[in-house]
N, C-alpha and C positions, 0 to 999 in steps of 0.2 A: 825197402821200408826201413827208414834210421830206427831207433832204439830212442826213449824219453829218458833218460836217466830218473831213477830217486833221487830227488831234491833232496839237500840238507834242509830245507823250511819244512817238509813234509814230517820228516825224522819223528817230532814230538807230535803231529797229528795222525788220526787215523784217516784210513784210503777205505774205499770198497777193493774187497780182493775178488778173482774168480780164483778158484782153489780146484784144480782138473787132476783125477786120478783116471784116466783112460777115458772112458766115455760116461764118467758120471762127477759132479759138478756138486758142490759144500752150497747149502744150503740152510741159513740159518731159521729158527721156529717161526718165525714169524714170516716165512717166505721171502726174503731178502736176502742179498747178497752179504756176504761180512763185509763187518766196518770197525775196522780195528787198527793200532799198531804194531808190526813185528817188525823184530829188531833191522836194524839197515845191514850191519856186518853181514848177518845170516842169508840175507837173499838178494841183496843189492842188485848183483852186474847178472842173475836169474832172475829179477820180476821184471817183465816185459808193461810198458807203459800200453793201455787199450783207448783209451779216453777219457772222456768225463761222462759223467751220470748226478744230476742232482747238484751239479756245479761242485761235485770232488771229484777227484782223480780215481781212476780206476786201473787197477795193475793183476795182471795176472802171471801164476806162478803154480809149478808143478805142488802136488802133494808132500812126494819125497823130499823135497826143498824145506819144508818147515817141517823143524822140533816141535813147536809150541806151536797146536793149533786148539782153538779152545774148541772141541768135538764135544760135547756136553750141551752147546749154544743153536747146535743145528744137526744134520743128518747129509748124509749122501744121495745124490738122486742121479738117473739115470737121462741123459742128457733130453732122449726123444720124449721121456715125460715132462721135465722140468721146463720144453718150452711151449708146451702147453698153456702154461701159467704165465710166461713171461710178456710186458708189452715189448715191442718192436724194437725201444732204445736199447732195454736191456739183451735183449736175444743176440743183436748187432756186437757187443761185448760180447758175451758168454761164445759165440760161435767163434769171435777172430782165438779166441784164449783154446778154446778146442783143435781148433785148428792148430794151431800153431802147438798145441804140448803133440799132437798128432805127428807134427814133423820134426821136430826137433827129437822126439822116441823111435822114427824111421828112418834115421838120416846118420846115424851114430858111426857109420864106417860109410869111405868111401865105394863109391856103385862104381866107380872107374877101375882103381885098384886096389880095395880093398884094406889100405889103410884105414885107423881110426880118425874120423874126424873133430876138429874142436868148432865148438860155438865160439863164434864171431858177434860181440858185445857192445857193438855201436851200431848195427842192422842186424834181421832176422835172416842171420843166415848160417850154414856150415861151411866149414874152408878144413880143405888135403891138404897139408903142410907137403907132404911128399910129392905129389901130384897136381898141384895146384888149383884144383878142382874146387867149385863154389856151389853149394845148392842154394835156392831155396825154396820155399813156400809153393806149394802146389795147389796150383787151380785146375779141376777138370771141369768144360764146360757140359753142360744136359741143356736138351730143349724140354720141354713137358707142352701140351695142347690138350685144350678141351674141343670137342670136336661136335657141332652140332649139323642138324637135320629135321628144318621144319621147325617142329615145336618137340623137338627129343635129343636128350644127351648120350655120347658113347660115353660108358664108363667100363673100365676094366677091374679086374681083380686079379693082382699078381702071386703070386708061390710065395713069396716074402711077406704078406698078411697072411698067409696060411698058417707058416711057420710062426708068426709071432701071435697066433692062437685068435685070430680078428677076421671079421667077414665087412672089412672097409672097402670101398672102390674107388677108383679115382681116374686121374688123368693118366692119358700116355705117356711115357718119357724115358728117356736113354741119353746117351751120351753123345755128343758130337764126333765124327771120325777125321783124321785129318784129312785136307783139304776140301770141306763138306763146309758150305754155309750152315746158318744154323736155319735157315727156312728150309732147306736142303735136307739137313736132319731130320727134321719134322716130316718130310715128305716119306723119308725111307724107316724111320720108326714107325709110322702106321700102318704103311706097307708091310712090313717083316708080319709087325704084331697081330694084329688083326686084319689084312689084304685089303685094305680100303684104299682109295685114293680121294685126295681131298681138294680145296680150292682155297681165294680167298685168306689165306694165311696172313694175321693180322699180331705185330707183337706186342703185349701187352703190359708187361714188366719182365725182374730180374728178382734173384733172393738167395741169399749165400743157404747154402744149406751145407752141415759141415757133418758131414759124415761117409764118408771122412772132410773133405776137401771138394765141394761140388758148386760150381754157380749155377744156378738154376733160369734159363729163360724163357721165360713164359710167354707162348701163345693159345690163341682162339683161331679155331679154322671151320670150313664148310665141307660136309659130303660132296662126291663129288659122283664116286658110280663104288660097285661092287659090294662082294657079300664079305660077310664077316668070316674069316677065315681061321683060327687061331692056331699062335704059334706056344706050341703047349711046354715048349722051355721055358719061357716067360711068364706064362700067365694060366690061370684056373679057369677065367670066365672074360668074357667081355660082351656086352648089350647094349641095345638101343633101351633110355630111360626119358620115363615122358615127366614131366614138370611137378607131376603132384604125386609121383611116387617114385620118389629119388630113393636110394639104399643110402646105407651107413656111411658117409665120408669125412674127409679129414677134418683135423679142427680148424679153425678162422686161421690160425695163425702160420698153415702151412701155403704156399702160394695154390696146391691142386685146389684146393678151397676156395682161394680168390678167383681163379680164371673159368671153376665150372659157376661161380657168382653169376662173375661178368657175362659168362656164355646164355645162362637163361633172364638176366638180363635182356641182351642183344635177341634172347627167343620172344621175348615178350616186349619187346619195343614195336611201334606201328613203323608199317610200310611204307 
């Protein structure tokens, strides 16, 4: 991925910034991104070009990168709340900007030998001047599935909403392994999690989800035989859910949301 430079035409206008101090994102009163000018010397060949929004440019750039940030105009927010709130343009920014302050604060020495690495300032990448070593950007892929039966949804509830003090449920999902398709995935994540076997596997979208570094691909699949087994590293609970007394799940803007949608959709379409 090249690098957009700051224009000199931009210079005397304001941009929207994402402004990322770890995993929480500047956030001005009014629920909007900044739009502001900072100086070009200060962050130049550091703010990373994202896109546009709004028909401006939008550029993101670490916290520690700016002296002058007007904090009085907004608040910090923590990234899993703030996209909540966001629609789908903005979240597409705010995720590549996460992402990427994620890798460029992981990647600061080489993984080979151990030298320091420098940012490389016309793509997003790190270069070993000693070793000649190149990273960049990390994508891990996940499957997730909603998994129906009949007129009823599997929903689970993992260790990770326990911890984060929530009694949400959701879709299945894990990680791809290599050399595993991602239908393949889905087969051996239901498996593990809950001892089910499935059919039918149908993919229905895709959705960056940056926490750190995750693409999300989303299907819908069918029962197929067995009982619910649980695998209790992973998870607290997992049940069959019938249509008019679903639990607490995630908000619209997360994909488990869209594909247990789409699932009791497809439970309520005729035959």
């Amino acid at each position: 991925m090249l690098k957009k430079p700051l224009r000199n035409e931009r210079l005397s206008e304001p941009v929207f910034w994402v402004i990322v101090d770890g995993s929480n994102v500047f956030q001005t009163l009014s629920g909007d991104l900044p739009f502001f000018c900072i100086d070009k010397g200060q962050i130049a060949k550091h703010a990373l070009h994202l896109g546009e929004l709004k028909g401006q440019a939008v550029y993101s750039i670490d916290r520690f990168r700016v002296t002058e940030l007007p904090l009085e105009q907004g608040e910090w927010i923590n990234l899993k709340l703030l996209i909540q709130s966001l629609d789908s343009a903005t979240f597409e920014l705010v995720s590549k900007a996460v992402t990427f302050s994620h890798f460029y604060q992981t990647h600061r020495f080489c993984g080979r030998c151990g030298s320091r690495m420098r940012t490389i300032h016309w793509e997003v990448a790190k270069h070993c001047d000693k070793c000649r070593h190149r990273c960049y950007p990390r994508l891990s892929p996940c499957v997730i599935v909603s998994i129906r039966h009949q007129e009823q949804i599997l929903l689970v509830q993992s260790k990770q909403t326990k911890r984060e003090n929530n009694k949400m449920y959701s879709a299945i999902a894990g990680f791809i392994e290599p050399g595993e398709t991602a239908e393949q995935a889905v087969e051996r994540e239901v498996l593990e999690e809950v001892g089910l076997k499935i059919n039918n596997i149908r993919y229905i979208k895709s959705q960056s989800w940056p926490f750190p570094h995750n693409l999300m691909l989303g299907f819908t699949a069918d029962f197929a035989s067995g009982d619910i087994v649980l695998d209790n590293n992973e998870l607290i609970d997992a049940a069959w859910f019938s249509l008019d007394q679903l639990p607490e799940l995630p908000g619209e803007y997360a994909i488990a949301s869209q594909l247990i949608a789409e699932t009791i959709k497809q439970c309520k379409a005729p035959l």
